[in-house]
C-alpha positions in Angstrom: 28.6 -106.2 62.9 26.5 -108.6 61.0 25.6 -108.0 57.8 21.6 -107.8 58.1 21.9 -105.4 61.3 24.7 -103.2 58.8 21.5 -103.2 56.2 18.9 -102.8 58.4 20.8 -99.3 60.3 21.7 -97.9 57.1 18.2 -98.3 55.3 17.1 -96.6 58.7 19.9 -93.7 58.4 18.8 -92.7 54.9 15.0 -92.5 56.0 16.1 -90.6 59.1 18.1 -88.1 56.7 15.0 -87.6 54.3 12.6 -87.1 57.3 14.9 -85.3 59.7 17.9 -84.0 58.5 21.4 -84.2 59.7 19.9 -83.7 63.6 17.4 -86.3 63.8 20.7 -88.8 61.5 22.9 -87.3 64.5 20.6 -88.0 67.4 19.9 -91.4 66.3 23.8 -92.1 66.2 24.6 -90.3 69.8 21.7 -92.9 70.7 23.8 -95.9 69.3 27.1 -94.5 70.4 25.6 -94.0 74.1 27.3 -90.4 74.3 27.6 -87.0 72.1 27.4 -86.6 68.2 27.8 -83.6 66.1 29.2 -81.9 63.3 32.4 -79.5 63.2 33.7 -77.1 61.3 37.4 -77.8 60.5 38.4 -74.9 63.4 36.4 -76.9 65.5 33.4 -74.8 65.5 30.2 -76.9 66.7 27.7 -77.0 64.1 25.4 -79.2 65.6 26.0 -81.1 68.7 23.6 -83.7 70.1 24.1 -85.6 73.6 22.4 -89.2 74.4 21.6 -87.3 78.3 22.2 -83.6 78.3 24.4 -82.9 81.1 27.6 -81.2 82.4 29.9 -83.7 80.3 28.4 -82.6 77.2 30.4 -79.9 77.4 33.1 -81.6 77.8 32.3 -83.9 75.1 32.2 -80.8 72.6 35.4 -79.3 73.7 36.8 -82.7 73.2 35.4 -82.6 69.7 36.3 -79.3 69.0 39.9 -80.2 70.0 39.8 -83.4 67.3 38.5 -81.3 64.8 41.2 -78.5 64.6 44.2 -81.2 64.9 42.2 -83.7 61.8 42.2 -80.0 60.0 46.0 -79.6 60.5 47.2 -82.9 59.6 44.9 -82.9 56.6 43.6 -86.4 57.5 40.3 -87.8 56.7 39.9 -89.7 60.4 41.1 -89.5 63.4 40.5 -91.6 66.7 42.0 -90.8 70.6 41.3 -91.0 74.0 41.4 -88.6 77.1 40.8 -89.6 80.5 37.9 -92.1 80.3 36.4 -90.7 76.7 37.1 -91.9 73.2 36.4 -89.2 70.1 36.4 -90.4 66.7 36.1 -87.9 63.9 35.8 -88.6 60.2 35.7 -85.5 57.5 33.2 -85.5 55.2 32.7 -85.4 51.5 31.4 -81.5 50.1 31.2 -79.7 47.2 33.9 -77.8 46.0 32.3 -74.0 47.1 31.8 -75.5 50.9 33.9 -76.0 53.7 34.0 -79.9 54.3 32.3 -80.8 57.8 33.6 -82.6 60.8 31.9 -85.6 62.3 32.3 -86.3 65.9 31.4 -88.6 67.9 32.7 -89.2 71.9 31.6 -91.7 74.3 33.1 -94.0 77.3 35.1 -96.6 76.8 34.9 -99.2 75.5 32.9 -97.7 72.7 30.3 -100.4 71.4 31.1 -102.8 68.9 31.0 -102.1 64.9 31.1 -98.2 66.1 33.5 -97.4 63.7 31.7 -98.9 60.8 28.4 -97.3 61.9 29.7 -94.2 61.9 31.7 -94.9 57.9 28.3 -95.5 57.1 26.5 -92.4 58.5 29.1 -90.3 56.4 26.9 -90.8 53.3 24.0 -89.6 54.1 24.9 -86.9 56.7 27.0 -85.1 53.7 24.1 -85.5 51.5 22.2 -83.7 54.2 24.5 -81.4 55.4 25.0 -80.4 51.0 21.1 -80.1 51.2 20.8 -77.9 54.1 23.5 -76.0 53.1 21.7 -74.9 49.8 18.8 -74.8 51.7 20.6 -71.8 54.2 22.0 -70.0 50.9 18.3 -70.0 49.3 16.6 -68.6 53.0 19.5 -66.0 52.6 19.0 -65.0 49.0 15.1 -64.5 49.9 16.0 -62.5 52.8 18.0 -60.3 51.3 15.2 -59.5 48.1 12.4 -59.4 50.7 14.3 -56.7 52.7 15.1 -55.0 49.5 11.5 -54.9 48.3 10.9 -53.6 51.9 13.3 -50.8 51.3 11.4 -50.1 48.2 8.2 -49.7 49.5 9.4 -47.5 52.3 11.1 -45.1 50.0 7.7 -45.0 47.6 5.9 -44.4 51.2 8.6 -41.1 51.9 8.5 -39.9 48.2 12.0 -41.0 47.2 10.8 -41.9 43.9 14.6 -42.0 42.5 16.1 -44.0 44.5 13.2 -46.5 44.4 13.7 -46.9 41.0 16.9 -47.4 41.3 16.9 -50.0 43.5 13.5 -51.6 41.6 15.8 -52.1 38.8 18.1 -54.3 40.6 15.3 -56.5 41.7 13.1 -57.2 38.9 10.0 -55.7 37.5 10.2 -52.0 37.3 8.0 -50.3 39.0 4.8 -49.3 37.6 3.3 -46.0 36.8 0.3 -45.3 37.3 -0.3 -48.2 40.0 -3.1 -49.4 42.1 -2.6 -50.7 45.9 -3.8 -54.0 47.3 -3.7 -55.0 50.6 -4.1 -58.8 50.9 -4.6 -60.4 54.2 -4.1 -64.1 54.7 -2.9 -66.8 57.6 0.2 -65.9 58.4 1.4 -69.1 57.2 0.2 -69.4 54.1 1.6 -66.1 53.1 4.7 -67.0 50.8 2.5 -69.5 48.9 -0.6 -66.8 48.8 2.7 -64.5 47.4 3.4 -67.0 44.9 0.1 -67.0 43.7 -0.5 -63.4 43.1 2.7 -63.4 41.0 1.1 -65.7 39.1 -1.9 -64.2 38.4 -0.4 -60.9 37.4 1.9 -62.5 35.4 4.9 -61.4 37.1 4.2 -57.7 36.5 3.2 -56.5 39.9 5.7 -55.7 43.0 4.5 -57.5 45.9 6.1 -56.9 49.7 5.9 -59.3 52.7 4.8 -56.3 55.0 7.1 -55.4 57.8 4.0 -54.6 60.4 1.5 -56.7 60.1 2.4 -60.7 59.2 -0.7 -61.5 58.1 -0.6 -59.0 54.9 0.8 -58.9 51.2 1.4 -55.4 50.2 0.7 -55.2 46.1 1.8 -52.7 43.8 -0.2 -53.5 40.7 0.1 -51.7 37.3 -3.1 -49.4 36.9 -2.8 -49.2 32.7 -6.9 -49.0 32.1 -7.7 -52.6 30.1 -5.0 -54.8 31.6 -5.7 -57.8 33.6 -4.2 -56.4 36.8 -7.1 -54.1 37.9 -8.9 -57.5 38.5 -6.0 -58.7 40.3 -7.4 -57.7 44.1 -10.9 -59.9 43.2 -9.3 -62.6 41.7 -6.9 -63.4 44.7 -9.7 -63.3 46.8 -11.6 -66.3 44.8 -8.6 -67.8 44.4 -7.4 -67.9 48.0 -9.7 -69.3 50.4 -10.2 -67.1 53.9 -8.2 -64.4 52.3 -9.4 -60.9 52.3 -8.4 -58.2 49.6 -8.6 -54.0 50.0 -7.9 -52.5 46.7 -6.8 -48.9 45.9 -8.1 -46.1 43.2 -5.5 -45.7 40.7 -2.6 -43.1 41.4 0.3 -42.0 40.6 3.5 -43.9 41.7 4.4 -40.9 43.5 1.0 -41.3 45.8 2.1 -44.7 46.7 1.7 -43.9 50.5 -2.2 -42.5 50.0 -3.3 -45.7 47.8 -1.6 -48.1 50.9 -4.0 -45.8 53.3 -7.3 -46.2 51.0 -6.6 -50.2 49.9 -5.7 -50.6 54.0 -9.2 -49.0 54.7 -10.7 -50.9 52.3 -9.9 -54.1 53.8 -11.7 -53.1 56.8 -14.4 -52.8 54.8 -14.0 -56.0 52.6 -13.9 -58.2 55.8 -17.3 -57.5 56.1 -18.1 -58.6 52.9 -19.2 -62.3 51.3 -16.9 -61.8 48.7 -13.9 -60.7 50.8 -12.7 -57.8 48.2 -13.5 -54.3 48.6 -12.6 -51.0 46.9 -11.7 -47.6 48.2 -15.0 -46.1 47.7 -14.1 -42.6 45.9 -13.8 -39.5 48.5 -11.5 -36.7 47.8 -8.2 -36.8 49.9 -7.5 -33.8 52.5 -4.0 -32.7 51.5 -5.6 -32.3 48.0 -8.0 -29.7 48.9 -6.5 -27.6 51.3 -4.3 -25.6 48.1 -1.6 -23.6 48.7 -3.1 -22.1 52.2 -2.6 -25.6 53.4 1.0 -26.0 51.8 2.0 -23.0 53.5 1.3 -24.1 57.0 2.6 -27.5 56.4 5.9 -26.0 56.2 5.2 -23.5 58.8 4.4 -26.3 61.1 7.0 -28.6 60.4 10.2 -26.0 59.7 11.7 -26.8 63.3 12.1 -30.5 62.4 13.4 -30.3 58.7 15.9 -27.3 59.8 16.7 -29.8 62.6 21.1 -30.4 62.5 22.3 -33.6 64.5 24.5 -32.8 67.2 26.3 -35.9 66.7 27.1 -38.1 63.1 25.6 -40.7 64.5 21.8 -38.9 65.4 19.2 -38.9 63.2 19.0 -35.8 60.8 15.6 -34.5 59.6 14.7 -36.4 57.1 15.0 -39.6 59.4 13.5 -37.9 62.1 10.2 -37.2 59.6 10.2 -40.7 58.2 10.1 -41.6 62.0 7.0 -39.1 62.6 5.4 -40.4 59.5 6.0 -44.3 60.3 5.0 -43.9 63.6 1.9 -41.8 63.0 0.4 -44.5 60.5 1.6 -47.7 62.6 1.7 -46.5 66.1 3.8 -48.9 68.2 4.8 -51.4 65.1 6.6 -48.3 63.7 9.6 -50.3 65.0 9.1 -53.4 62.7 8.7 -50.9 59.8 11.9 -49.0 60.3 13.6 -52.0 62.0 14.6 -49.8 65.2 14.4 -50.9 69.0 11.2 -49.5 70.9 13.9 -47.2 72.9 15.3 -45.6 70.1 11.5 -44.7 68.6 10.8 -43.5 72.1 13.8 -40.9 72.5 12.7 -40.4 68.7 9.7 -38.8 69.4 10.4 -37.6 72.6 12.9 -35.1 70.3 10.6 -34.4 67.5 7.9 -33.3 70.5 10.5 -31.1 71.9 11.3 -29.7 68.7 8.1 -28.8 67.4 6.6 -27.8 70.5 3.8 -30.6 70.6 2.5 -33.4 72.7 2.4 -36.8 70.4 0.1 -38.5 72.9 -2.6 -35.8 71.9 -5.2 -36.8 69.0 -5.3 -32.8 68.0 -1.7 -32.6 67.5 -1.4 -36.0 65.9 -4.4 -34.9 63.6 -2.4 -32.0 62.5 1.5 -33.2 62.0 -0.2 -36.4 60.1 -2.1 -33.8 57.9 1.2 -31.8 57.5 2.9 -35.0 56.3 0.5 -36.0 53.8 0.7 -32.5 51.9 4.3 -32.4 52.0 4.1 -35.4 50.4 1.7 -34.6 48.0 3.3 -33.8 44.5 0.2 -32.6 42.8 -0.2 -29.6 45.1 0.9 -26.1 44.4 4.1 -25.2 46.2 4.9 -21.7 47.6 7.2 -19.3 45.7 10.7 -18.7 46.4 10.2 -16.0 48.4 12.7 -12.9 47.4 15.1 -11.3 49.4 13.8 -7.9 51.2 10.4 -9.4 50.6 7.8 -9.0 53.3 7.1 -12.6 54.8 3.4 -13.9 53.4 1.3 -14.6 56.1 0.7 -18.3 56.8 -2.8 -19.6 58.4 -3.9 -21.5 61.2 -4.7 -25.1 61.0 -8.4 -23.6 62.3 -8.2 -21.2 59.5 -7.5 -24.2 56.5 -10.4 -26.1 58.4 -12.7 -22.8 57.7 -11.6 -22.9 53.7 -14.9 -23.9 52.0 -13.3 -26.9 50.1 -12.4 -28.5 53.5 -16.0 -28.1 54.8 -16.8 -29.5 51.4 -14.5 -32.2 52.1 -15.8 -32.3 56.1 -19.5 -32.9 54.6 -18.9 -35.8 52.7 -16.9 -37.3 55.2 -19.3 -37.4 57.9 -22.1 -37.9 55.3 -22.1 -41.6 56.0 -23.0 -41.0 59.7 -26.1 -39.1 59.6 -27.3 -36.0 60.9 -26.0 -35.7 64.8 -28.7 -36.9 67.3 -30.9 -39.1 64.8 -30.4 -42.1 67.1 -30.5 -41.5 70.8 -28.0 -41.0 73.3 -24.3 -42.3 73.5 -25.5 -44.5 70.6 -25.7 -41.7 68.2 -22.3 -42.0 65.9 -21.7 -38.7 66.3 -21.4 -39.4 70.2 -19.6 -42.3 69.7 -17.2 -41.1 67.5 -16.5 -37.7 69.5 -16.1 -39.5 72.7 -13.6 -42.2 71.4 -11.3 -39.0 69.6 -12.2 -36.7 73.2 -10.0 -39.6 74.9 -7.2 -39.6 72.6 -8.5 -43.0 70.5 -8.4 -45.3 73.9 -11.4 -48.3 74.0 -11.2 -47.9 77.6 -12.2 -44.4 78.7 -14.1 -43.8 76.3 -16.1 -46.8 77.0 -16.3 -45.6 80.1 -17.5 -41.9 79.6 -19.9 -43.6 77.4 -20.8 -46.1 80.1 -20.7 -49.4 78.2 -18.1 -51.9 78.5 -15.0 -52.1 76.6 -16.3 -55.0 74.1 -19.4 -52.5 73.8 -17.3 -49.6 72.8 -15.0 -52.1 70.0 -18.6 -53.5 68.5 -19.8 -50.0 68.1 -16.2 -48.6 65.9 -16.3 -51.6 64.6 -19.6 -51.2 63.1 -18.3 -47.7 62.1 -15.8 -48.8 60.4 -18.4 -50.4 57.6 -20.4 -47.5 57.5 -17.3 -45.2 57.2 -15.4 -47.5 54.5 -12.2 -46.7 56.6 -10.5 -48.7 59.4 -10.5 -47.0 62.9 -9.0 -49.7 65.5 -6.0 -50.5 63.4 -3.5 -48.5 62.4 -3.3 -46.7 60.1 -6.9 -45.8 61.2 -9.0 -42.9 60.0 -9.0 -41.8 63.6 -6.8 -38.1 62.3 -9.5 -37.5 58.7 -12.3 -37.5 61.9 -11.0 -35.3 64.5 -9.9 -33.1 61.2 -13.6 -33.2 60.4 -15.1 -32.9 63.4 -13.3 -29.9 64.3 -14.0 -28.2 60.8 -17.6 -28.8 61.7 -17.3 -27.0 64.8 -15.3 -24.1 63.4 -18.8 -23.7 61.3 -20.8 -23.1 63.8 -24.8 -24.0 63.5 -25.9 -24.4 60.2 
């Protein structure tokens, strides 16, 4: 090989390394060699294979490899050249660091192979272990952030289901602790930009807030930002937003760390709100939460309601027990069908899911009405702050437990019912299937689906999305995407029929 050619394809393996990597370096030499390149692992293991013209002797070309890999492993050689039938392979281990297992490279063509091969392929060695080191850290890094985005995940999950324990105990591993009290942001960006826009918001707070890839939606950051009154983190939401350009912030009231899964819902309806606005950041505007006001009336039938399930005993080990079963309810009852990215679960498995909690609580899931209810029955479970019932004692008689149409009568829900529907108007102000009211009633009558109720309302589907969506400013709470404030308005609406006229 003459010297200036030599020069010329090294100078041109080292850009292809820094540009490509080890399979645009390998391609490039498959190209030269006129047959099949790759890297082996010493058991002959294809790491990466590349063939000049995919085809049916590529295979044969690996397995040729694969076989000159595993005897240059044995006799603890550094090359190794043979032939078989009309092929030639010639292999040469590579240089690696001490922690990593020392590729193979491989390279098998026709004979006669081309002239100066052999050197060409001395040459690649250089750079190909350079890039194969690289890549190899590279893998080990992707790993490590996997591993600490999943456990922030789990986190998060286990603040959403009240396991306030364990979440610390898992926080601790990770790095900060988590805060208490703590507001919620919600920040959605392009979907690509999000590790950078996640790099910036630790920035910003200094390193103090906990901050989640979410596992639903890939467009959103999920912040857990200290709520201390006079810190720099209750401007965190606003300042993301001018700092970001397109994204959009929904920000939280402050709340205990135990209420982590009500501040998600109010910075989640928020950002409905906010993408409305010119300065893309909008806060939960203050309105009393349900499972707050219903007392201990509402506590009772919440464990009325959902005894069956948390009495629920597998059959087998390997069936979800009750508590799974309710974290499934609750996931699936904010998210709806991307329940299965947040517990990581195959569609299947959430569909015999619920198909069992139905059964065992005697209730049809596609229904609004019963959704309305098991959601509400959730969120008071779930509600520390709220009075528990007594221990009941033995020989006692049972204490009576209301309806769900008897909480909806208790004047602090229609308190609560008022001030929810406040936003709307009085029913009937605007004319017919435009009124709000109309809208709204029709969209819940046909279980939250654009399509029939656009129908019984006799516009068109778009129609029917412009008009929630306009609702969805006025309300300052997010109806087509979950979790939507679809449950709050059937939960009003009916406690406004249970009062009657008046």
């Amino acid at each position: 090989m003459h010297a200036r050619r030599r020069a010329d394809d090294v100078i041109q393996m080292h850009g292809l390394a820094r540009s490509g990597g080890s399979r645009e370096l390998l391609r490039w030499v498959s190209g030269r060699a006129d047959g099949w390149a790759g890297l082996l692992g010493g058991d002959g293991t294809v790491l990466h294979g590349v063939a000049r013209v995919p085809d049916s002797s590529a295979v044969g070309a690996a397995a040729l490899a694969s076989q000159g890999a595993r005897e240059l492993t044995a006799l603890g050689a550094r090359s190794l050249s043979f032939d078989q039938d009309a092929h030639t392979a010639l292999l040469y281990s590579l240089d690696a660091p001490p922690d990593v297992p020392a590729p193979v490279l491989a390279v098998v063509g026709r004979r006669p192979l081309s002239e100066g091969l052999s050197t060409l392929l001395a040459d690649a060695a250089l750079p190909l272990a350079l890039c194969w080191a690289a890549e190899t850290v590279e893998r080990k890094r992707r790993r490590v952030d996997l591993a600490e985005s999943r456990g922030r995940e789990a986190v998060l999950h286990l603040l959403m289901t009240g396991q306030l324990s364990i979440a610390h105990q898992v926080a601790g591993a990770l790095k900060p602790s988590l805060p208490d009290p703590v507001r919620v942001c919600v920040v959605e960006c392009a979907g690509r930009d999000r590790d950078e826009v996640a790099r910036i918001c630790a920035d910003l707070s200094g390193g103090r807030s906990w901050i989640v890839r979410c596992p639903v939606y890939a467009r959103h950051l999920i912040l857990i930002v200290p709520a201390h009154p006079g810190q720099a983190d209750g401007r965190l939401g606003p300042q993301v937003a001018s700092v970001v350009d397109g994204c959009v912030v929904g920000v939280s009231e402050d709340v205990t760390l135990a209420d982590t899964a009500t501040a998600y819902r109010q910075a989640f309806h928020a950002l409905a709100v906010a993408r409305g606005l010119p300065e893309r950041h909008a806060h939960f505007g203050a309105a009393p939460e349900l499972a707050l006001v219903t007392g201990a009336e509402g506590a009772r039938w919440a464990d009325a309601l959902l005894a069956p399930l948390l009495a629920h005993l597998p059959r087998r080990g390997q069936d979800p027990g009750s508590q799974e079963l309710a974290a499934t309810l609750a996931s699936w009852l904010a998210f709806s069908s991307h329940a299965t990215e947040h517990l990581k679960i195959h569609r299947n498995t959430l569909a015999a899911r619920l198909r069992l909690i139905g059964e065992l609580l005697g209730m049809d899931l596609n229904r609004v009405a019963d959704q309305s209810a098991l959601d509400l029955a959730l969120r008071i479970r779930a509600t520390p702050a709220l009075p528990r019932p007594a221990t009941r004692q033995a020989g006692a008689a049972p204490e009576s437990v209301r309806s769900l149409d008897e909480i909806l009568r208790l004047p602090a829900v229609r308190a609560w019912t008022a001030q929810q529907l406040q936003p709307l108007g009085a029913p009937g102000t605007v004319h017919g299937s435009a009124d709000p009211h109309t809208t709204l009633r029709t969209w819940l009558e046909h279980e939250a689906q654009l399509g029939p109720a656009a129908a019984a309302l006799r516009i068109s589907v778009p129609g029917a999305r412009k008009r929630l969506t306009r609702l969805e400013t006025v309300l300052q709470r997010s109806l087509l995407r979950t979790p939507s404030a679809r449950y709050d308005l059937w939960l009003a609406f009916r406690a406004l029929d249970l009062a009657g006229p008046g």
